[in-house]
N, C-alpha and C positions, 0 to 999 in steps of 0.2 A: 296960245295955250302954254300952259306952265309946263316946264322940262319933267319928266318921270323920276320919282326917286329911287324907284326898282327898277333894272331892267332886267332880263333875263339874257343871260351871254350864250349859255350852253346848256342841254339836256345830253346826259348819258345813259341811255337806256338800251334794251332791244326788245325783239318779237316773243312773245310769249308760243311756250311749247306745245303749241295746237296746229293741226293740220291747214283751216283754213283762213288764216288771221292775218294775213295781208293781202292790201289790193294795191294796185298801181294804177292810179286816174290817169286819164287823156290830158289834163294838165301836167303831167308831170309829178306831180305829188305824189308819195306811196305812203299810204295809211295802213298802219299796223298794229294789232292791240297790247298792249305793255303794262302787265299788273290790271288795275281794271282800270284805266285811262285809256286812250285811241293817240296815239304816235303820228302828225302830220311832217313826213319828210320829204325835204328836198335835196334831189342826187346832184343835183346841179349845185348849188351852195355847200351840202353837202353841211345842212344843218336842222333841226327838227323845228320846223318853221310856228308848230302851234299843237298844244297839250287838249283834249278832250275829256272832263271829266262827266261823269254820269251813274255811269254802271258801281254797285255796289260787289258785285265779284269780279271773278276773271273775265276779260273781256275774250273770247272765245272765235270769233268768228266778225269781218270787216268788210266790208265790199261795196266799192263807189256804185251809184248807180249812175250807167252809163248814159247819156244822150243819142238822140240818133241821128244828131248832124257834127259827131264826134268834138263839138267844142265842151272845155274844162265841168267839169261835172259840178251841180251845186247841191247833191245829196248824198249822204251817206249812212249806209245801214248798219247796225253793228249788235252783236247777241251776246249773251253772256251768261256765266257762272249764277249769276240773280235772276236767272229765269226771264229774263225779259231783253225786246228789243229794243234800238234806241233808232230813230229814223230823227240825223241833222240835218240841218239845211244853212247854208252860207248866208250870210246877210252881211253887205256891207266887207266881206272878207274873211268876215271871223265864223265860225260854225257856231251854230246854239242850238236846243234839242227843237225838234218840231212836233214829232210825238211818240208817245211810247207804246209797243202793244204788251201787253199783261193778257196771259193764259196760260204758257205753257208749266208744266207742273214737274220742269226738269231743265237742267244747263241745256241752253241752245248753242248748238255744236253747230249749225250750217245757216247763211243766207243767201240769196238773190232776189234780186230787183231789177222791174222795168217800169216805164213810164205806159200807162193807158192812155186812155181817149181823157181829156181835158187836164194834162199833166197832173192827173193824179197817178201814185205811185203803188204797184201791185208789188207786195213784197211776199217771199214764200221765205220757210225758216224750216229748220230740223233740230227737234229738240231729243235727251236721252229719254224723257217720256215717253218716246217709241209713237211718235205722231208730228206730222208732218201739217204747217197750217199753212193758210194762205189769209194776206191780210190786204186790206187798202186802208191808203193814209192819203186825205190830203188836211190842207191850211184848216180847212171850215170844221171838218167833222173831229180830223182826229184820224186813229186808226180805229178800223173795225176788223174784224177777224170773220170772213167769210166762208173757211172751211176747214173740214179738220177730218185728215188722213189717221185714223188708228192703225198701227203695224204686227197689233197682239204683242208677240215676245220680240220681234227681230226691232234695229234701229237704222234708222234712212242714215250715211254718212255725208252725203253731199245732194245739194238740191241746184237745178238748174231754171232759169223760164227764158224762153224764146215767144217770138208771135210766130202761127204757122204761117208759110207763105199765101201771099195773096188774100190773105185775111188779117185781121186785129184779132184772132181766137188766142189766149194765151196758150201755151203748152207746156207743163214742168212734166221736167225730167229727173228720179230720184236713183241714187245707189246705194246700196247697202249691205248689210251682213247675210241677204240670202241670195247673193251674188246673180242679183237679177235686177235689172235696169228698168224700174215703171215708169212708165209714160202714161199722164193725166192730161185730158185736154178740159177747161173750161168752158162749160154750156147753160143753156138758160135751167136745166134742172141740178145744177150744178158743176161741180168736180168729178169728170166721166173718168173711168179709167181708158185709158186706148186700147194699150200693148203690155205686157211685159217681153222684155228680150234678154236671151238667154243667149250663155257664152262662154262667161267669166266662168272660174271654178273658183272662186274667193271670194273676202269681202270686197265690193266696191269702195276703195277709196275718194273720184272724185269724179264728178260729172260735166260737161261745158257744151255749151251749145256756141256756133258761130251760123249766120246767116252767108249765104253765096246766093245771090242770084234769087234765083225760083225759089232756093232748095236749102234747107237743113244741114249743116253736117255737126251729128252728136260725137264726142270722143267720152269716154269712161277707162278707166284706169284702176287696177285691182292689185290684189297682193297675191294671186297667182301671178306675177309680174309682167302683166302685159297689156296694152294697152288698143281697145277695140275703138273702129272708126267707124258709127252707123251715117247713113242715106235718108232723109226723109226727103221725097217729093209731092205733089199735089198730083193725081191721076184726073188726068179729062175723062168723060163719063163713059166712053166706049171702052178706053184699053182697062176699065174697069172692073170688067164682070167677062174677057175673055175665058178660055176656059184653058186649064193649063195643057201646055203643049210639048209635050213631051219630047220634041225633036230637038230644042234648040238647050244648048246647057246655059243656064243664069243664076243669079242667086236668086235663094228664096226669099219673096217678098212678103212681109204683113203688111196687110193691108184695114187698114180702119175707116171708118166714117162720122163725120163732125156736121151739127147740126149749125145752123147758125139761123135764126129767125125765119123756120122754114125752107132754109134752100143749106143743101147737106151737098157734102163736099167730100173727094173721098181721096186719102194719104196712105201712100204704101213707104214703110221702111225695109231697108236692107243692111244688108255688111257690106262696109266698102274696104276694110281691111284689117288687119292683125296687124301689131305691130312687137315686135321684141327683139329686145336688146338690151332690158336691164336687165340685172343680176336678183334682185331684192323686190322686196313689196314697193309699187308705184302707188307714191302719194298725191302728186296731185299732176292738173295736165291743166293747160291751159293755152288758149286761141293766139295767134297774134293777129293784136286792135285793129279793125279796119282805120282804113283811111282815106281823105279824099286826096282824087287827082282826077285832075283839068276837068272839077265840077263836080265828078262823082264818085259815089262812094264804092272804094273794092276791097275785099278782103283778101290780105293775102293769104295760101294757105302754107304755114304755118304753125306746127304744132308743137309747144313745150312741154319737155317731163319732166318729173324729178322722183327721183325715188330715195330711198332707206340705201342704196348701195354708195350713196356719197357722188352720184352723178346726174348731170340734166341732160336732155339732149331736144334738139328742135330737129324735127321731121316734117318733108314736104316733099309731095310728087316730083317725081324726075320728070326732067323737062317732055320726050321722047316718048318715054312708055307710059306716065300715069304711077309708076309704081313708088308709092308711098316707100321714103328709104331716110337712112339717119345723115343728116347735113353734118350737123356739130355736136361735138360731145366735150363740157367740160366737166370737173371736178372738184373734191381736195385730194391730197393724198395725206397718209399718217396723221398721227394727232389719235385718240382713243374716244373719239367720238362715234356719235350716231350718224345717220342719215339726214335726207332732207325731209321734210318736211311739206314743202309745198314752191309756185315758182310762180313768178307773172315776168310779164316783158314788158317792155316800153312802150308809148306809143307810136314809136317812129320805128321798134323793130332792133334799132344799135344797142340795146344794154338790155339783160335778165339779172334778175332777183330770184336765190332761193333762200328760203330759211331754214335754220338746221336745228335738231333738239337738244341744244345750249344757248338756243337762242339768236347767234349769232345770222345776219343777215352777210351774203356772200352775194358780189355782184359782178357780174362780168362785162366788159364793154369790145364790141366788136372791134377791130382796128379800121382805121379811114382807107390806107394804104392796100394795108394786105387781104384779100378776097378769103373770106375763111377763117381767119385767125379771130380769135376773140383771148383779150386779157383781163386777171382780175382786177378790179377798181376797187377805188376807197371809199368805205362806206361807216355808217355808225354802229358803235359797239355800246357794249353796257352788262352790268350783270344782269342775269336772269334771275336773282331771288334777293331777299330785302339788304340794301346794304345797311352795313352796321357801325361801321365807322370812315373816315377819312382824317387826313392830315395833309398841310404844305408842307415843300419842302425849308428850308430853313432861308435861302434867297426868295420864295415864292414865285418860282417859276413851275412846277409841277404838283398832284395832287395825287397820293396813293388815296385809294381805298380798298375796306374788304368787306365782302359779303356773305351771306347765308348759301351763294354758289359754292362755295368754299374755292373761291380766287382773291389773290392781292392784285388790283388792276392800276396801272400808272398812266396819267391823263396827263397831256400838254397842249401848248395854243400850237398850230403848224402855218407858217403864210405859204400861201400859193406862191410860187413865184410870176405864174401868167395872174392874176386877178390882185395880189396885193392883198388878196383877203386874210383874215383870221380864222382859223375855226378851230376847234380842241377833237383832239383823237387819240383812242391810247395807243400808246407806242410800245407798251411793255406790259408781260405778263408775267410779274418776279413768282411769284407760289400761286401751283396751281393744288390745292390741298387733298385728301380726304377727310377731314372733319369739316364741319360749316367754320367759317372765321367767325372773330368776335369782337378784337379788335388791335390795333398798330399806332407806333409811336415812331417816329422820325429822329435819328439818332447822327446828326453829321447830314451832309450831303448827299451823300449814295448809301445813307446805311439805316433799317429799319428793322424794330421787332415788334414781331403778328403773336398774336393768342386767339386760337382756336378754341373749341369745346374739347381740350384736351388739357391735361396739368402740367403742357410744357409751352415754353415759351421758344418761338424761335428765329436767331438773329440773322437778316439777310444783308449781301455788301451786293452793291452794281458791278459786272463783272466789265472788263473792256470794253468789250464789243458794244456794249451800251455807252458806254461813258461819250465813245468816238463817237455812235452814232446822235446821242444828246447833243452835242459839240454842233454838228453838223444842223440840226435844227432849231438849236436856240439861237446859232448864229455867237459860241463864247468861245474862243477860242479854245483849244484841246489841254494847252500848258497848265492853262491858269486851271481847268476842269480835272486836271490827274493833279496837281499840287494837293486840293482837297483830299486828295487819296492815295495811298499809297500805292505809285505805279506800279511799282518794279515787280509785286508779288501776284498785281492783281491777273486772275482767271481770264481765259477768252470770253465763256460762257457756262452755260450749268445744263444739266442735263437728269432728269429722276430717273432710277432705274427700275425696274419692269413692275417690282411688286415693293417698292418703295414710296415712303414719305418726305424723304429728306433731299435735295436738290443737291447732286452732288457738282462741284466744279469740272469744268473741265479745261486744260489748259493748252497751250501750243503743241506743247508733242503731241497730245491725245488727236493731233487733227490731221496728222501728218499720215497721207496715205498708206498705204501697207504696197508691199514688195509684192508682186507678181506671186515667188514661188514661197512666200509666207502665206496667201491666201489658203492655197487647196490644203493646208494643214491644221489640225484647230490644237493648240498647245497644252491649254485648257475646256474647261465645259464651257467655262465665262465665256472664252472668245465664240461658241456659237451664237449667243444671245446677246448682241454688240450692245453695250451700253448706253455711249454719245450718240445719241440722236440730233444733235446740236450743230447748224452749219452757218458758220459766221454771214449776218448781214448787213450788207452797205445799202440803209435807206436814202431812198432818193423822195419815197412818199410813205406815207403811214403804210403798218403792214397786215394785210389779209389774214382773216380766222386761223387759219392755218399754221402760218409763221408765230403767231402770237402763242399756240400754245405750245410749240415747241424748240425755237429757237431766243426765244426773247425770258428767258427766267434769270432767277440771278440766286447764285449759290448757298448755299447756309453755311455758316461759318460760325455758329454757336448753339446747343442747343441748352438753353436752362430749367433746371430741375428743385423744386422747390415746393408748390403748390399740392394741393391733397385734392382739388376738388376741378372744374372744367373753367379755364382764363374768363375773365368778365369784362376787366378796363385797363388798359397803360396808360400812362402818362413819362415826359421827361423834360427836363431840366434846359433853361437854355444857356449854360454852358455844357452842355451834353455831355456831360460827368457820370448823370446819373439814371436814372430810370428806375420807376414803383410800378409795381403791378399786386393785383387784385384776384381772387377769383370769387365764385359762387358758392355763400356759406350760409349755413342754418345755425353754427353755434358761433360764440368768440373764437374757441380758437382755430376755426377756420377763415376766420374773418380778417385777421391780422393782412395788414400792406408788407410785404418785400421789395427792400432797397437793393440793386443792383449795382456793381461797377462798370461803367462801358469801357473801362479802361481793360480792366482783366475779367468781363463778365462771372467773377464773383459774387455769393449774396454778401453784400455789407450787415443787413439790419432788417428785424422782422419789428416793426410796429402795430403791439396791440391795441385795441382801443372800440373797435367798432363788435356787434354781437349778430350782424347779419351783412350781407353782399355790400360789399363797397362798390359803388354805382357807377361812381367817377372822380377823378383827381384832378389835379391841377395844380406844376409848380409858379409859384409869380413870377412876374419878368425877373427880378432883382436874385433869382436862383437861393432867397434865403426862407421861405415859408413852401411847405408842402399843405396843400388842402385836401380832407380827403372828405366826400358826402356817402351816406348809405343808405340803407335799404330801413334800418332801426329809426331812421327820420332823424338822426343828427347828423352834427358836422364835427369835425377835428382837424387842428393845426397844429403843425410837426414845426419845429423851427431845428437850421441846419448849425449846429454847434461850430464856434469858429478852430480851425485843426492847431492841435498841439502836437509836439515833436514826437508824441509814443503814439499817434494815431493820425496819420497824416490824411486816413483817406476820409471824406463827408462824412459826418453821423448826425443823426436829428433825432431829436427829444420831443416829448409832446409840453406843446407851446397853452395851448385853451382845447377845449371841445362844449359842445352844449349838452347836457344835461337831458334826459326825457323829462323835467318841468321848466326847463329854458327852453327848450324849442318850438319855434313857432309854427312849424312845420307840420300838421297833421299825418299826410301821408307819406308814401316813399318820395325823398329826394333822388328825381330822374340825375339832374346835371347841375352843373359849377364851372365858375369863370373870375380871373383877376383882373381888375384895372390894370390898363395900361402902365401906372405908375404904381403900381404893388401894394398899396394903399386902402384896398378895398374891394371884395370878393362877394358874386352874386352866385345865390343858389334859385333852382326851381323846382316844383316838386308838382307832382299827382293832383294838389288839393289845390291848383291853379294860382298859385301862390309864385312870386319873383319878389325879393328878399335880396338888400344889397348889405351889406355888411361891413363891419371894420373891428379887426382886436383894438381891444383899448386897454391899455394899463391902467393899473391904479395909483395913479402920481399921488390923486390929493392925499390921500393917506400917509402917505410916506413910506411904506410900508412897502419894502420891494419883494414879502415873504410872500405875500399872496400871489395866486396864481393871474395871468390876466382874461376879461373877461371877453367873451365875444360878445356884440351888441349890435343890433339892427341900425341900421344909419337911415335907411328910407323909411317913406310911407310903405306898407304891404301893397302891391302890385298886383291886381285881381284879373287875368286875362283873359276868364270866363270859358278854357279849355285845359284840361291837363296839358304844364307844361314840361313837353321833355328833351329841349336842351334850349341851352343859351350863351350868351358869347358876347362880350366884352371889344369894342372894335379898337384896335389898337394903337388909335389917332384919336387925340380930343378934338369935340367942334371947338366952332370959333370962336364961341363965348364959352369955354374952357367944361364944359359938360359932357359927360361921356354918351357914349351913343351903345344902344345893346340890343341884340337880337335874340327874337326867344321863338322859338319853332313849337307849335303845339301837336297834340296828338291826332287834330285831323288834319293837318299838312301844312294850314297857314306861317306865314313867315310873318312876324310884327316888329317893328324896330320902333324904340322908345328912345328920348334922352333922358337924361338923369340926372337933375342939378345940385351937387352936393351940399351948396349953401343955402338953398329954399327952404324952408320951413316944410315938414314932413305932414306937419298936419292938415290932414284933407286932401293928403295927393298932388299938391300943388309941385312936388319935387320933380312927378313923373311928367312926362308930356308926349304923346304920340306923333313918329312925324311918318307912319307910312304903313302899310301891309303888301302882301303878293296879293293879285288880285286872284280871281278863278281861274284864269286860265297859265297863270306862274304858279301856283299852291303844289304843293301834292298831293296824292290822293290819300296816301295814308302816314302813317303819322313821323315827324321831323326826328329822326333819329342823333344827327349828329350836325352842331352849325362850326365853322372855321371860318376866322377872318383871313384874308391873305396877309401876310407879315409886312410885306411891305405898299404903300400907297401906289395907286396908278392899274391900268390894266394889264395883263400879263401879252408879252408878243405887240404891243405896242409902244411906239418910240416913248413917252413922255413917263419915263419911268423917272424920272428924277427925286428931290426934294418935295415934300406937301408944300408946293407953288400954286400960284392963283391959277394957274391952267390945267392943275392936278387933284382936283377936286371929287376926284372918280375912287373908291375901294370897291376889291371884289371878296364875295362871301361866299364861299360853298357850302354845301347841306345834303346831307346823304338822308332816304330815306326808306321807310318799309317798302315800298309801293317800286323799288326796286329801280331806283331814279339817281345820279347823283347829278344837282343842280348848281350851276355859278351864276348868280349874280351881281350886276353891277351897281352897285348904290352911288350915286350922286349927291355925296355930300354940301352942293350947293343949294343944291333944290329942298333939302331942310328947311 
């Protein structure tokens, strides 16, 4: 089989902010929804093993359907924003849809699943329709939708199904906002109601059923914050119909009756306990997975919470007395976040998962050693809303981006040192903002500036504590890492203050303890409201949600003021001299580019030229042509004048632009990118259109008056999708053809070559050597592509020269769909 020209290295994503949108299989895998795709992770690798696309909204709600001889599950259910369910089934390894159910007339917010009689799969759902269904799906038919709960005005938040004991009768259990837990049992006249049980004084957040034995045990979890344990057993026919007896004190039992083909059965539920100890609304509660031993199967009992108060805990009867008590309680602390979200556990019991409303997944792992103790482990991060841009850093060992979360997030490869592995994690979280970001330019090694939906720009440097701890993971030594930087001045760390934007530094003194009898006196108001939240860390592994938002920032050291209207694109120079930025304009003269000095963050030079949003820039490798594309569907090129003694610092002049009847461009130009050898500059735009280009002078004339002209150098490139970004790879192949990636608006990644001396007519220049298949793509659409600057894969030995064993470049790509994705392309396999 021929070697892949795509692979896929790394997904960065996380859990979208829904209550029950991740599940943890008995393989091991935790499926989570992200944007409207399905997330397959693995904690063990501790890599996102496989992308699920489907669902046209948010994917809302996830859940393996379990097996009941606990081996790796091969189905999974999942709801969503588009009103519809997706039931996958594995084949072969990889998931693909098996069927879909179409009814509900509102986002499905809840699922569960069990296997029937002839592995066919009963699945129940809750949608905001305010109606609860019940569906069967199997291979032959399909799904059918067998019944439908109406709620009038309230809505079900969590659905459950169990089989009752000693029968195949299914039983769903639902909770919701009229803080009352119904129990539906399935019969031959349908969807019986049983029970409603009452309790809670809230809304029910989440429901779960676990099977013990004979017997039932339902736990339900509300935002009066507490968490109820019911009893369902099967009554033999005598203690049935005793009559109550008033002597002996028990809990009060409901008792119901279930028909099954004539011979009727009859199930009394009770309380079997209260549980409290969170502070805040409990979001979600969940079973830990049976398991087998020596043949059979036991449930341990085991129960996990997780609430809004920023804590889990697992609860289980004391050995002695029965009395349901709290084992373990972990947490975060600090950081101005929310709560959790929701929680699952392993199948073995040693590691919990909760998700929090940032998105961030938080995972804890038991210690082997110590009986009790549980620490946090390393898990995947990602933004939670579309990202908008990325960039390498200038060696191509790291990868900022920013997003519509309004974060700068910094991504790197890490090796295990027990496994030898690679896997990428971020290490850093330089701006955590209040406006959405928009987009970042890389300026030096440690040093970047972000534009936000604000009319300032603003410049960030890596403080110490970073720099050491990069040091320490790229494996480069520290000397050579602080040469790039000016050590002597640089900050520990950065720290925002309460009702601030701006990350202010914070340095050696500032961390220096206070004196005993300086504590009990406050000098100032300042000193009540401590500023540094900041405490230096020495990574030994990547660092938990926690530490990312408030020890790992990096200081602002410029802010630039210039712009009238909200940042749109940077771009800079690679002698990082220089830096242009852009914002969102409706007339010329808000359209105008501004030239930067990185030297004394001065404006050099306002370039007018364009009459609507400059989209995107780009200087050539050779730092002498600035490109700039826009929203008006032309293009313009600045060329950098060479310095004279009265003006030493860069100035550019406009070199060509296209004309509104020179452009071939119909609609908005999305993106722009330079040949490697600065020779030649491709644009893409809305109207599907990839367009390579070259200035060309007007030699024959002789006439050096004339301005020069820009002129298409290819055949027009028709990609059959708006295309909105593309990217120029910064290595020729081997038969001296450039190679280019053009990301379209439904997520596909396409990479073309590009032969400069073939004859343009009939396309014969273009030639295709590859795309992301569906399960590399994204879901939505290709925001932003980056080649890595230099050849080879990042965090692996064979970084050298493009040598015949170096045939590997890696591509990044940020997209809406809230993803940033690295690929690896195999330049041989061309």
């Amino acid at each position: 089989m021929a070697a892949p020209v795509i692979e896929t290295c790394h997904v960065a994503c996380c859990a979208n902010r829904t209550p029950n949108v991740v599940s943890w299989g008995r393989g091991g895998i935790i499926a989570f929804g992200t944007c409207t795709s399905i997330a397959l992770y693995d904690p063990q690798e501790r890599r996102v093993v496989s992308v699920l696309n489907g669902h046209t909204g948010r994917v809302n709600t996830v859940q393996w359907v379990h097996r009941e001889d606990c081996a790796p599950e091969s189905h999974l259910v999942s709801g969503g924003s588009d009103d519809r369910l997706i039931v996958w089934e594995s084949r072969d390894g990889k998931f693909a849809q098996l069927a879909e159910c179409k009814g509900h007339t509102g986002p499905v917010c809840a699922v569960d699943a069990i296997y029937v009689e002839d592995s066919r799969i009963l699945v129940a759902s809750s949608a905001s329709d305010s109606t609860v269904r019940l569906w069967l799906c199997n291979e032959a038919v399909g799904a059918q939708c067998l019944h439908t709960l109406s709620f009038g005005s309230s809505f079900m938040m969590d659905v459950s199904l169990a089989l009752l004991p000693g029968s195949r009768v299914p039983i769903l259990a639902c909770g919701g906002d009229n803080a009352q837990v119904h129990l539906y049992v399935q019969s031959d006249e349908g969807l019986l109601k049983a029970k409603s049980l009452q309790g809670h004084e809230d809304w029910i957040r989440g429901v779960a059923w676990a099977s013990l034995g004979g017997e039932l045990l339902l736990a339900s979890c509300s935002q009066d914050c507490l968490i109820r344990v019911w009893r369902l057993c099967a009554k033999s026919g005598r203690d049935a119909h005793v009559e109550d007896d008033h002597t002996t004190i028990r809990m009060k039992e409901d008792v119901f009756e279930v028909k099954e083909s004539d011979v009727s059965s009859v199930f009394a539920v009770s309380l079997e306990t209260v549980l409290a100890g969170h502070e805040n609304w409990v979001y979600g509660v969940h079973w830990q997975p049976p398991l087998y031993k020596g043949g059979e199967l036991q449930q341990p009992l085991g129960l996990l919470s997780a609430s809004m108060d920023k804590t889990m805990i697992i609860w289980a009867p004391e050995e002695g007395s029965g009395v349901w008590v709290e084992q373990v309680r972990v947490g975060e602390v600090g950081g101005n976040t929310l709560g959790f979200y929701g929680c699952q556990m392993s199948p073995d019991g040693s590691m919990i998962v909760a998700h929090a409303f940032h998105g961030a997944l938080h995972l804890w792992c038991r210690e082997q050693d110590k009986e009790g103790q549980w620490r946090p482990g390393v898990v995947i991060s990602g933004h939670f809303n579309a990202v908008q841009d990325l960039s390498w850093d200038p060696e191509g060992e790291f990868i900022l981006s920013v997003g519509s979360d309004q974060t700068t997030r910094l991504f790197t490869p890490w090796r295990n040192q027990d496994s030898q592995q690679v896997t990428w994690h971020e290490i850093s979280r330089p701006q955590i903002h209040g406006y959405d970001m928009q987009c970042l330019a890389t300026v030096g090694r440690f040093q970047f500036v972000s534009g936000a939906d604000e009319k300032v720009l603003r410049v960030f440097q890596a403080p110490r504590n970073f720099v050491e701890n990069f040091a320490n993971i790229s494996g480069t030594s520290r000397e050579k890492l602080f040469m790039s930087s000016d050590s002597a001045n640089l900050p520990e760390g950065a720290s925002t203050p309460a009702l601030g934007l701006s990350n202010k530094a914070v340095f050696q003194g500032d961390l220096a303890p206070k004196k005993k009898e300086e504590e009990g006196q406050f000098s100032s108001v300042s000193d009540q409201y401590q500023e540094s939240y900041f405490h230096p860390l020495i990574m030994t592994e990547p660092p938990p949600e926690d530490h990312l938002l408030q020890n790992t920032l990096w200081p602002e050291v410029q802010k630039l003021y210039g712009h009238g209207f909200e940042m749109f694109c940077l771009a800079s120079d690679s002698t990082r001299t220089v830096v242009a930025s852009a914002c969102k304009a409706s007339k010329a003269e808000h359209a105008a580019v501004l030239l930067w000095s990185t030297a004394t963050w001065r404006q050099l030079q306002t370039l007018p030229c364009h009459t609507l949003t400059v989209t995107q820039m780009a200087f050539s490798p050779d730092a002498q042509l600035l490109l700039a594309v826009s929203r008006d569907r032309t293009v313009s090129l600045w060329r950098r004048n060479p310095p004279t003694p009265t003006s030493p610092e860069p100035r550019f002049s406009l070199y060509a632009h296209t004309g509104k009847d020179t452009a071939i461009h119909s609609r908005i130009i999305w993106s722009c990118d330079w040949s490697p050898d600065s020779k030649y500059f491709v644009t893409s735009s809305r109207d599907k259109k990839v367009i390579v280009w070259a200035p060309h002078r007007l030699e024959e004339s002789g006439d050096s008056v004339l301005p020069p002209e820009i002129k298409p150098c290819s055949s027009i490139l028709d990609v059959g999708d708006s295309a909105t970004a593309v990217a120029f790879c910064p290595f020729l192949c081997s038969n001296n053809s450039y190679l280019l990636a053009v990301g379209l608006e439904g997520g596909r990644i396409l990479l073309y070559q590009w032969s400069p001396g073939r004859e343009p007519a009939g396309g014969r220049d273009w030639s295709s050597c590859g795309q992301t298949d569906i399960l590399q793509s994204h879901a939505l659409a290709v925001k932003r592509l980056r080649w890595r600057p230099r050849p080879g894969r990042v965090g692996h030995q064979s970084n050298g020269p493009v040598a015949e064993g170096n045939s590997w470049v890696q591509l990044a790509s940020a997209s809406a769909d809230h993803s940033v994705k690295i690929f690896n392309v195999n330049r041989r396999a061309l």
